[in-house]
C-alpha positions as CSV (number, residue, x, y, z in Angstrom):
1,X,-139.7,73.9,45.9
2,X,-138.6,76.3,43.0
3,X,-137.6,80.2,43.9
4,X,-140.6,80.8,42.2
5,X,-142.7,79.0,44.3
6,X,-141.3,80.3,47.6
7,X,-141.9,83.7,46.6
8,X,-144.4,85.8,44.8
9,X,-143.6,85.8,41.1
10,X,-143.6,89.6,41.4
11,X,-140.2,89.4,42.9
12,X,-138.4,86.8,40.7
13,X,-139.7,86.0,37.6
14,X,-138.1,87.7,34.7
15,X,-139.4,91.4,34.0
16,X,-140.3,90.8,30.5
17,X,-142.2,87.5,30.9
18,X,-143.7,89.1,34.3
19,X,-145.2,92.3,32.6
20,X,-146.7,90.5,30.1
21,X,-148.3,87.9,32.4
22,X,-149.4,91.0,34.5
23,X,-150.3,93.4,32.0
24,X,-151.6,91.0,28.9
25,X,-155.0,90.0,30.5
26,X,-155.5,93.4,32.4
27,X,-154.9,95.0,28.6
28,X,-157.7,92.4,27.4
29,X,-159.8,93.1,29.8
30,X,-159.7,96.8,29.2
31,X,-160.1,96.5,25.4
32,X,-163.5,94.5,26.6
33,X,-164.1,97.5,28.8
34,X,-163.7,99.8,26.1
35,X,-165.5,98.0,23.5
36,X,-168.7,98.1,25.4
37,X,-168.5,101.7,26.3
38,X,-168.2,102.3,22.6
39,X,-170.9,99.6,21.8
40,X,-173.2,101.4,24.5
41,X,-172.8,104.9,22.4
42,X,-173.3,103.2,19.4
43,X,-176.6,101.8,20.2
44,X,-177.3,105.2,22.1
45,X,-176.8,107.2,18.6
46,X,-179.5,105.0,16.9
47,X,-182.0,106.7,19.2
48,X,-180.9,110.2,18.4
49,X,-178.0,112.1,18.0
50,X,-179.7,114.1,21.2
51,X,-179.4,110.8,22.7
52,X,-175.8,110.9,22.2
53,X,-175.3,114.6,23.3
54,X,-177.2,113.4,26.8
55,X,-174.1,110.5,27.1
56,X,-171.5,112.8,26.1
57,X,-172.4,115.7,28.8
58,X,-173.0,113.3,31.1
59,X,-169.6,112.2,31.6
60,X,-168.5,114.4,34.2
61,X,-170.1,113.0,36.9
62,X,-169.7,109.4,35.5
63,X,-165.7,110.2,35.3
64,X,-165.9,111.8,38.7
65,X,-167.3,108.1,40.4
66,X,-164.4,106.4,38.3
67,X,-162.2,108.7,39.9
68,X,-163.0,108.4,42.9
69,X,-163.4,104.5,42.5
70,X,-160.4,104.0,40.7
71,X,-157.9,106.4,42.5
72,X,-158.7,104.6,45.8
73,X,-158.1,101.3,44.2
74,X,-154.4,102.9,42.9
75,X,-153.8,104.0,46.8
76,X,-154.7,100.4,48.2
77,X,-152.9,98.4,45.4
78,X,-149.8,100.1,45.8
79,X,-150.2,99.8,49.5
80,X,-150.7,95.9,49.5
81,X,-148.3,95.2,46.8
82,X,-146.0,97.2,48.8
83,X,-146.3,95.2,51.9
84,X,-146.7,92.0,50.2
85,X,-143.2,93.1,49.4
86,X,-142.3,93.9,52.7
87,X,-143.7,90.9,53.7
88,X,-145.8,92.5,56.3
89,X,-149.3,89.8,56.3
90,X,-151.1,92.2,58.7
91,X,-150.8,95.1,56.9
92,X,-151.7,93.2,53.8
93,X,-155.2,92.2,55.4
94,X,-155.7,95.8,57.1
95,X,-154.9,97.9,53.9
96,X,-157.5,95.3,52.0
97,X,-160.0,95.5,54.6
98,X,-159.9,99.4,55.1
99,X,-160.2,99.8,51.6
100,X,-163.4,98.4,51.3
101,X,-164.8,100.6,54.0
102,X,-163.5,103.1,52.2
103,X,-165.2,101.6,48.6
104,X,-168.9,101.7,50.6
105,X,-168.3,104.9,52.2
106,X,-168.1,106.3,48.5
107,X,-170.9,104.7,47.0
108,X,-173.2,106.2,49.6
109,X,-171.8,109.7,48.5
110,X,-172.4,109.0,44.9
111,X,-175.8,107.3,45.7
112,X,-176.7,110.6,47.2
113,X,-175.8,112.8,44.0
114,X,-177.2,110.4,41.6
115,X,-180.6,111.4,43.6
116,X,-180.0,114.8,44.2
117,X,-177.5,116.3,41.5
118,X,-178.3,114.7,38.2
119,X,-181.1,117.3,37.0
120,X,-179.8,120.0,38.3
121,X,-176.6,119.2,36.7
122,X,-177.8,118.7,33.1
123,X,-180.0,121.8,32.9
124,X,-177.0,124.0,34.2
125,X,-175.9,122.7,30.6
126,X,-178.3,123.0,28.4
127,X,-182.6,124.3,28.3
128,X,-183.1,121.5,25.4
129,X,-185.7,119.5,27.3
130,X,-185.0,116.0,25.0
131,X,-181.2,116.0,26.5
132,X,-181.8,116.9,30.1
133,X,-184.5,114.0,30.0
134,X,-182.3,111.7,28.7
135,X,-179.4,112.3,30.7
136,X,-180.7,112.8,33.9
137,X,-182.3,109.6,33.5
138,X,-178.5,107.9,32.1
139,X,-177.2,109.5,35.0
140,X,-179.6,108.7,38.0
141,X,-179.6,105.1,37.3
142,X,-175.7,105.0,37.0
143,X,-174.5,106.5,40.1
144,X,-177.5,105.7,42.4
145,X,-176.7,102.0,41.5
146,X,-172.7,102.3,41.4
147,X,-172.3,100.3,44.0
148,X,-171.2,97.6,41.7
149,X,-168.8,99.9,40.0
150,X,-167.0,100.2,43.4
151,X,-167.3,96.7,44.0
152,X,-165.2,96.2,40.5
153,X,-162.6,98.8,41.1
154,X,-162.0,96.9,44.9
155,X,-162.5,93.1,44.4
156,X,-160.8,92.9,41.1
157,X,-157.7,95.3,42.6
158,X,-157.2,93.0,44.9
159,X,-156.8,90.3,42.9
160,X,-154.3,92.5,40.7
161,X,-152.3,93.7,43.6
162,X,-151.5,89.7,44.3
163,X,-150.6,89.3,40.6
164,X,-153.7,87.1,39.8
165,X,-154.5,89.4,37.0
166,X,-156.1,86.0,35.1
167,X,-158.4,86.2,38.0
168,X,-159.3,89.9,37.3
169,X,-160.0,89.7,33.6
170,X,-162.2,86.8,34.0
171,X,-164.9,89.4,35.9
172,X,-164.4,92.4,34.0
173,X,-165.1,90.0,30.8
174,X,-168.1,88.6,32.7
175,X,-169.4,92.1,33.2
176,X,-168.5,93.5,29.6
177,X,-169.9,91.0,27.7
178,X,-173.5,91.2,30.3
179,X,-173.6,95.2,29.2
180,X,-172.9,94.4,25.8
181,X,-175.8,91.6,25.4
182,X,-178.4,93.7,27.4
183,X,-177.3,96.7,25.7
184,X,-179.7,96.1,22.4
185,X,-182.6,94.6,24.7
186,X,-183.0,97.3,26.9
187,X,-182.5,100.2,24.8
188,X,-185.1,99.4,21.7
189,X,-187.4,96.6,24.1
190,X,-186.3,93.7,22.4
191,X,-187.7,90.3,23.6
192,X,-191.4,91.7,24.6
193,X,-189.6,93.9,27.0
194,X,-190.2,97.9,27.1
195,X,-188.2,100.3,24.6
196,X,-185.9,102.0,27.3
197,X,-184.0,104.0,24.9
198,X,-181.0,105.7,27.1
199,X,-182.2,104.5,30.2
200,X,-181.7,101.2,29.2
201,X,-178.4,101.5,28.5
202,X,-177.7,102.9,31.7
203,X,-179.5,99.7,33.6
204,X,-177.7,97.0,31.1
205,X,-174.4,99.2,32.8
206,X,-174.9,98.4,36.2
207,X,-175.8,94.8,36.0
208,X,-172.6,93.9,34.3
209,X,-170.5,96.2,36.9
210,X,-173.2,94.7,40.1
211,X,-172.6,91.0,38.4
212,X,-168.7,91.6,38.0
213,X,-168.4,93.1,41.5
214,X,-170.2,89.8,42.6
215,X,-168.2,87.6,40.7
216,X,-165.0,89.6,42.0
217,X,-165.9,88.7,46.0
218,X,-166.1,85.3,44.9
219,X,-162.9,84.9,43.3
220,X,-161.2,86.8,46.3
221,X,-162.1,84.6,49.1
222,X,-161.9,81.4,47.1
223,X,-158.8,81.7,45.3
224,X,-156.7,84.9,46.9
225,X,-155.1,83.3,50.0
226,X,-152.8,86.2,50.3
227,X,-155.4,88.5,51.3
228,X,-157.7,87.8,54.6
229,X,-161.4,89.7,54.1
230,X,-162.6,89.7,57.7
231,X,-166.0,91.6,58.4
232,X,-164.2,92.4,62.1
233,X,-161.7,94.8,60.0
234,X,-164.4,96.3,57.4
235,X,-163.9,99.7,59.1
236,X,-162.5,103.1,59.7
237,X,-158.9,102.5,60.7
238,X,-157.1,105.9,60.3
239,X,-153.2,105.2,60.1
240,X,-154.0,102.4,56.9
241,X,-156.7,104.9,55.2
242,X,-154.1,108.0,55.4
243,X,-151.3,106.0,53.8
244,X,-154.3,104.4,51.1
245,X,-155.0,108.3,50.6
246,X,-151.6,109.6,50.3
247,X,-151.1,107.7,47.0
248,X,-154.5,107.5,46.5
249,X,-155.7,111.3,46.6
250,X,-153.9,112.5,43.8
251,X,-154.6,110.0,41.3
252,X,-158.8,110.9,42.6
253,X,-158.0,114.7,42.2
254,X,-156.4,113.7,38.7
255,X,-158.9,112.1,37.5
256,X,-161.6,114.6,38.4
257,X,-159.6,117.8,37.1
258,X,-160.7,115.3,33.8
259,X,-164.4,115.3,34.9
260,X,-163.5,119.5,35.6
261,X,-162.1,120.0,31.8
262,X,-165.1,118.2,29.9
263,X,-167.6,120.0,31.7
264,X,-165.4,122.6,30.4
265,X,-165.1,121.8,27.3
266,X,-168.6,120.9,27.0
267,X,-169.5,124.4,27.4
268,X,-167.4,125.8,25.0
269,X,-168.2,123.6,22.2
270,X,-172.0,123.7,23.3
271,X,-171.5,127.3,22.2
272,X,-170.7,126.0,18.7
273,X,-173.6,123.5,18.3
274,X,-174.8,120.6,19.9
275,X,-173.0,118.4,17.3
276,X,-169.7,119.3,18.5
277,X,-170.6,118.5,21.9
278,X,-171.6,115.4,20.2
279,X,-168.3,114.7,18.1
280,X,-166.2,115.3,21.7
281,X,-168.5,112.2,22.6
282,X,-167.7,109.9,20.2
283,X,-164.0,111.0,20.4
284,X,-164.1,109.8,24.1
285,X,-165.3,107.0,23.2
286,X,-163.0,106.5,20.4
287,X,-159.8,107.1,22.5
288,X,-160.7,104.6,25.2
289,X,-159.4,101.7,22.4
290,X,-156.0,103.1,22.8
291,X,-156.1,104.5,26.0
292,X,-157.5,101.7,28.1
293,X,-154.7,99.3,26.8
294,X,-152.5,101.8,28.1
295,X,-154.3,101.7,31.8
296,X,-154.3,98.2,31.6
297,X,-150.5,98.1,31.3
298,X,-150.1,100.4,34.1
299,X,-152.4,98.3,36.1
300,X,-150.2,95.5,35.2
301,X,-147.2,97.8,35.6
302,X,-148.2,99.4,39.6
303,X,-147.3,96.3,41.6
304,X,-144.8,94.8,39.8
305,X,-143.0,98.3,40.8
306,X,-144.8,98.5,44.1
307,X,-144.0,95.4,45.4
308,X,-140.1,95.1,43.9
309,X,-139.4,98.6,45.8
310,X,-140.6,97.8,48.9
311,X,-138.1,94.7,47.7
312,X,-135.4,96.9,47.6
313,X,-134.8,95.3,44.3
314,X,-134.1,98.5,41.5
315,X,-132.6,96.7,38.8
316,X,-136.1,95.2,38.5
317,X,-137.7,98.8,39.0
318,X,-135.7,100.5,36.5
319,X,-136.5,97.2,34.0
320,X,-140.3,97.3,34.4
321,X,-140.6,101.7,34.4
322,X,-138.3,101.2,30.3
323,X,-140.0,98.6,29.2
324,X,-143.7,99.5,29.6
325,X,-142.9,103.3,28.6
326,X,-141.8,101.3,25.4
327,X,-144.9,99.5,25.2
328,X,-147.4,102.1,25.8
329,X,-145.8,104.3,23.4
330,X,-145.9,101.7,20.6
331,X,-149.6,101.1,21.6
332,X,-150.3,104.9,21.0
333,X,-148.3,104.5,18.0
334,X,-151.2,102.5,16.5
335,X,-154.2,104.5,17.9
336,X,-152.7,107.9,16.2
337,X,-152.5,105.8,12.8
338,X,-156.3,104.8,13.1
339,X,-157.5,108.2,14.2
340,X,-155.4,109.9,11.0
341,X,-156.1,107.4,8.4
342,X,-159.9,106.2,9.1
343,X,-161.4,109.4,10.7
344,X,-164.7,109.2,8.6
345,X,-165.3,105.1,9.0
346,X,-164.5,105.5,13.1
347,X,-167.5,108.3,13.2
348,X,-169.7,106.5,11.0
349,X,-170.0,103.6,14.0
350,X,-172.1,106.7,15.7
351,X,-174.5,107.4,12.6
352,X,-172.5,110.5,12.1
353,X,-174.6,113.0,9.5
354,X,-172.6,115.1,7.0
355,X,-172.6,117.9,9.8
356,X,-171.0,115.9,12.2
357,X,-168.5,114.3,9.8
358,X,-167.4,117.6,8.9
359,X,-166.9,118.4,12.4
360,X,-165.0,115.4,13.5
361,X,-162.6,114.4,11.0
362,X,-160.2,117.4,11.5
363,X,-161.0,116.5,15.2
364,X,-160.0,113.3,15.2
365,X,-157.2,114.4,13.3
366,X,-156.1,116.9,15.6
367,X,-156.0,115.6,18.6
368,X,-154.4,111.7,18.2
369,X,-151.6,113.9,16.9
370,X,-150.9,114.2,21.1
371,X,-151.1,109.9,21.5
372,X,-147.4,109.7,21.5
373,X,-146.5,112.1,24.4
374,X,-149.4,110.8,26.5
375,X,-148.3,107.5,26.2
376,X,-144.9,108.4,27.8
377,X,-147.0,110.9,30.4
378,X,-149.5,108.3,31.8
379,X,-147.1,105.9,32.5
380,X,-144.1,108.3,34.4
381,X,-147.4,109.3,36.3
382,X,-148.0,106.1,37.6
383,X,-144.5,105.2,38.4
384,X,-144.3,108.3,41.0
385,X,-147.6,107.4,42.3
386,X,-146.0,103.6,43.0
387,X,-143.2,104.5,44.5
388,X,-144.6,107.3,47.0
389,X,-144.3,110.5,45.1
390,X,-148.0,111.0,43.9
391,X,-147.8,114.9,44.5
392,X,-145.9,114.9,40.9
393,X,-148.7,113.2,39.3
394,X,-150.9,115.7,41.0
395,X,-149.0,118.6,40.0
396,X,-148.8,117.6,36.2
397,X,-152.2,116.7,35.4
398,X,-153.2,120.3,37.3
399,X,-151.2,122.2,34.9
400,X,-152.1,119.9,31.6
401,X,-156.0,120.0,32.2
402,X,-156.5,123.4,34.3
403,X,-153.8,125.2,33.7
404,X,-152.8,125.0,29.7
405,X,-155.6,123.1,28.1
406,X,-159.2,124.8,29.0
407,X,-157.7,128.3,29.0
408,X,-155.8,127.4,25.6
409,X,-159.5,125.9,24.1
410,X,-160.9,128.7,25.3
411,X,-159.0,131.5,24.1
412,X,-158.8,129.7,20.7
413,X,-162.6,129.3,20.7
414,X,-162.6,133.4,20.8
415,X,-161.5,133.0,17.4
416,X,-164.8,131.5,16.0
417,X,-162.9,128.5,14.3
418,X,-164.2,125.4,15.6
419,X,-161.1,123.7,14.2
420,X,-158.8,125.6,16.2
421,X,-160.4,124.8,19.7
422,X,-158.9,121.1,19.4
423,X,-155.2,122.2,19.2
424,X,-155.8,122.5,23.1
425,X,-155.0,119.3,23.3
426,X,-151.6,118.9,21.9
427,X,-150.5,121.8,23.2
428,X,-151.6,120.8,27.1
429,X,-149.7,117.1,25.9
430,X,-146.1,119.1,25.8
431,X,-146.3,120.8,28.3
432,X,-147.1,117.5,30.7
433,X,-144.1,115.6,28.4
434,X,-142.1,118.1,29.9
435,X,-143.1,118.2,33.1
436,X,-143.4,114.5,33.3
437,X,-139.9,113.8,31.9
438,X,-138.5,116.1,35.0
439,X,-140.5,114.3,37.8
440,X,-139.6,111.1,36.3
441,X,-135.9,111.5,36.5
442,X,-136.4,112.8,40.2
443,X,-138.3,110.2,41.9
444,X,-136.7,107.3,39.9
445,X,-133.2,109.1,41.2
446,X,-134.5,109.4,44.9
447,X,-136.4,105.7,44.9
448,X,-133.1,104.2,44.1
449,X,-131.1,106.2,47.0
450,X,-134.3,104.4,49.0
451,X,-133.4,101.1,48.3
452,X,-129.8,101.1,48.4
453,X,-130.0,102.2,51.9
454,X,-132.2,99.4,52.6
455,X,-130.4,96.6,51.1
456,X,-127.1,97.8,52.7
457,X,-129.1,97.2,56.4
C-alpha cells in the first residue's frame, strides 16, 4: 500500500496537485452558486425594478443566516481537519457531531426572525408599500425554511474537511441547478402553476438548499468513513462547541459586520433614489462571479492548512498560504477586467433603464478597482482563522467595514455626488491590505515556532 493510501492525501500529495484537486470542484461549485443567485435577480428584475430593490435590501438578514451558517461550518472544518491531522478519531466524530447541534440550534433562531422580524425590518427601510410586500414575503419564506441552508453549510463541510470536495460539488450542483430550473416556473406561473413573482423565487431557493442538504446526509454516511454521525452525540457538548466557536465566532461576526454595512449602505443610497439601492443590488450580485471562486479556493485552501499544521508539517503550510494568494489574486485580476470593460452589458442582464445605467457604470467601475487587494485580504484572513489566530480576521474586517468604509460612504455622500459614495470601497480595501499584510506575517511567524516545537518532541 502506497504513502498515499496509508494516509490522507491532505498530508502527502504534492501541494500544487492537492489544491487544485481541493479547491477545483469547490471553485465550480461556487461559480454554480453564484450563477443562480445572479439568475434568481435576473428573473426578479423582469417583475419590476421594485422587485429588485425588495432583493437587494433584503440582503441583510439573508447574509446574516450565511454568516452564521457558514462561520460555524469554518470553526468545525478547521477543527476536524485539524484532528484528522492529529489523528485524534474521537475528536473527529465529537467536533462533527457537535456541530450539527450547533447547525439546528441556529435554524430555530432564524426560523424565529423569519416570523417575527421580516416586516418590521423592511418598513424600518422604506414606506413604499410594493417593496415591503415583496421583500417581506422573499424574506419570510427564506429564513423560516433555512433549515436546508444549514444543512448545506454542515453536510457538505464535512465532506470538504475530509478532502472529498468531489463529493461536495456534486450537492451544491444538485441544488443550484433545482433553483435555477424552478426559478422561471415559480416566479411568472409557468406550467399551469400560480404567477409567484418574488415569492417564488424565494420558495425555488429553499428547495434546492432542503434538496442539497438532503443529498449532503446521504453522501456523508455512505461514502465519508472518516467521520462517525451518531444521534447519541447530536448534542450540547461544551469543551468541542467552545473550540468550534473560537475559530468559528469571528468569521460569524465578520460576516455580519457585512450584513451591518449594507443595511448601511442601503440607507444612504436609499437617500439618493431607489435605483441606486437597486444598482448596489445588481453589483452584489455581480461580484459573487469573482468572489465566490475566491471562497471556493479558501474552502479548498482551510484544511489543507488545517490539517498539515496540526501535522507539524510547515513547508506544506507556507506552500499552500503562496500559492493560493497567487491564485486568488489572478482570479480578481479577471473580475476587475470584466467590471471595467463591460460595465453597460453586465447591467443590462438586470433590465437596467437609462437611469440605472447611468448610475452603475461609474459604479461598477469604481469599485472592482479594489478586486486585487481583496483578493490578497480574504485569503490572509482565512489562513489566521486555520491556524488558531481568528481574532486578526476579526479585528480587520471590523476596521474595513465599520470603521473606514460606512463612515467614509457616508461622509462622501454629504457631498451630494452619488459617484463619490463608491470610493468607500477602495479606500476600506487599503486599509485591510495593510492590516492584513501585518497579521499575516505574525501568525504565519508564530505557527511555524508551533510546529517546530512539535516535530522536535
Amino acid at each position: 500500500m502506497s504513502k498515499i493510501e496509508r494516509e490522507n492525501k491532505m498530508g502527502v500529495m504534492p501541494v500544487g496537485r492537492l489544491l487544485a484537486n481541493m479547491a477545483i470542484p469547490m471553485m465550480i461549485s461556487m461559480l454554480v452558486q453564484a450563477f443562480y443567485n445572479v439568475v434568481d435577480s435576473i428573473f426578479v428584475a423582469r417583475v419590476s425594478e421594485d422587485a429588485l430593490t425588495a432583493v437587494s435590501l433584503a440582503f441583510p438578514l439573508q447574509n446574516l443566516c450565511i454568516a452564521v451558517g457558514s462561520g460555524t461550518a469554518v470553526g468545525m472544518n478547521a477543527v476536524l481537519s485539524r484532528s484528522l491531522g492529529e489523528k485524534k478519531k474521537d475528536m473527529v466524530d465529537k467536533a462533527a457531531n457537535t456541530g450539527i447541534f450547533l447547525f439546528l440550534c441556529s435554524y430555530l433562531v432564524f426560523a424565529l426572525i423569519g416570523i417575527f422580524v421580516s416586516g418590521p425590518f423592511f418598513r424600518l427601510q422604506t414606506d413604499d408599500a410594493q417593496i415591503v410586500k415583496f421583500g417581506t414575503d422573499y424574506a419570510w419564506i427564506c429564513l423560516t425554511f433555512s433549515f436546508g441552508i444549514f444543512g448545506q453549510f454542515c453536510f457538505e463541510r464535512l465532506l470538504q474537511s475530509t478532502g472529498k470536495t468531489g463529493l461536495a460539488m456534486l450537492t451544491q450542483l444538485i441544488g443550484a441547478v433545482i433553483n435555477i430550473i424552478l426559478d422561471p416556473i415559480l416566479i411568472f406561473g409557468l406550467f399551469g402553476l400560480p404567477r409567484m413573482e418574488v415569492a417564488g423565487a424565494a420558495i425555488a431557493t429553499v428547495i434546492g438548499q432542503i434538496v442539497a442538504a438532503t443529498v449532503a446526509i446521504i453522501l456523508n454516511v455512505t461514502r465519508n468513513p472518516e467521520v462517525s454521525i451518531r444521534l447519541s452525540l447530536i448534542r450540547w457538548n461544551r469543551d468541542v462547541a467552545a473550540e468550534i466557536y473560537r475559530v468559528g465566532l469571528p468569521s460569524i461576526v465578520m460576516q455580519s459586520i457585512g450584513s451591518v454595512m449594507t443595511f448601511g449602505l442601503n440607507k444612504i443610497l436609499i437617500v439618493f433614489s431607489t435605483t441606486a439601492t437597486a444598482v448596489f443590488g445588481a453589483y452584489f450580485k455581480l461580484q459573487s462571479f469573482v468572489f465566490m471562486p475566491i471562497f471556493g479556493l479558501n474552502n479548498g485552501m482551510v484544511p489543507i492548512i488545517a490539517y498539515n499544521y496540526g501535522a507539524a508539517k510547515p513547508e506544506r503550510v507556507k506552500k499552500t498560504v503562496l500559492l493560493t494568494i497567487i491564485t486568488a489574486v489572478c482570479i480578481m485580476g479577471v473580475g476587475t477586467l470584466l467590471l471595467e470593460l463591460f460595465p453597460a452589458q453586465l447591467l443590462l442582464f438586470f433590465d437596467a433603464s437609462e437611469h440605472m445605467l447611468e448610475i452603475g457604470i461609474p459604479a461598477l467601475r469604481i469599485i472592482a478597482s479594489h478586486f486585487l487587494l481583496a483578493g490578497f485580504c480574504i485569503i490572509a484572513g482565512s489562513v489566521c482563522q486555520a491556524i488558531g489566530n481568528p481574532l486578526y480576521s476579526l479585528i480587520t474586517s471590523v476596521c474595513r467595514q465599520l470603521v473606514v468604509l460606512l463612515p467614509a460612504a457616508w461622509l462622501l455622500a454629504q457631498t451630494g455626488i452619488l459617484q463619490l459614495v463608491w470610493l468607500a470601497f477602495p479606500i476600506a480595501e487599503l486599509v485591510s491590505l495593510l492590516m492584513s499584510a501585518v497579521f499575516l506575517s505574525k501568525t504565519m511567524k508564530k505557527a511555524h515556532a508551533s510546529m517546530a516545537a512539535r516535530a522536535s518532541r
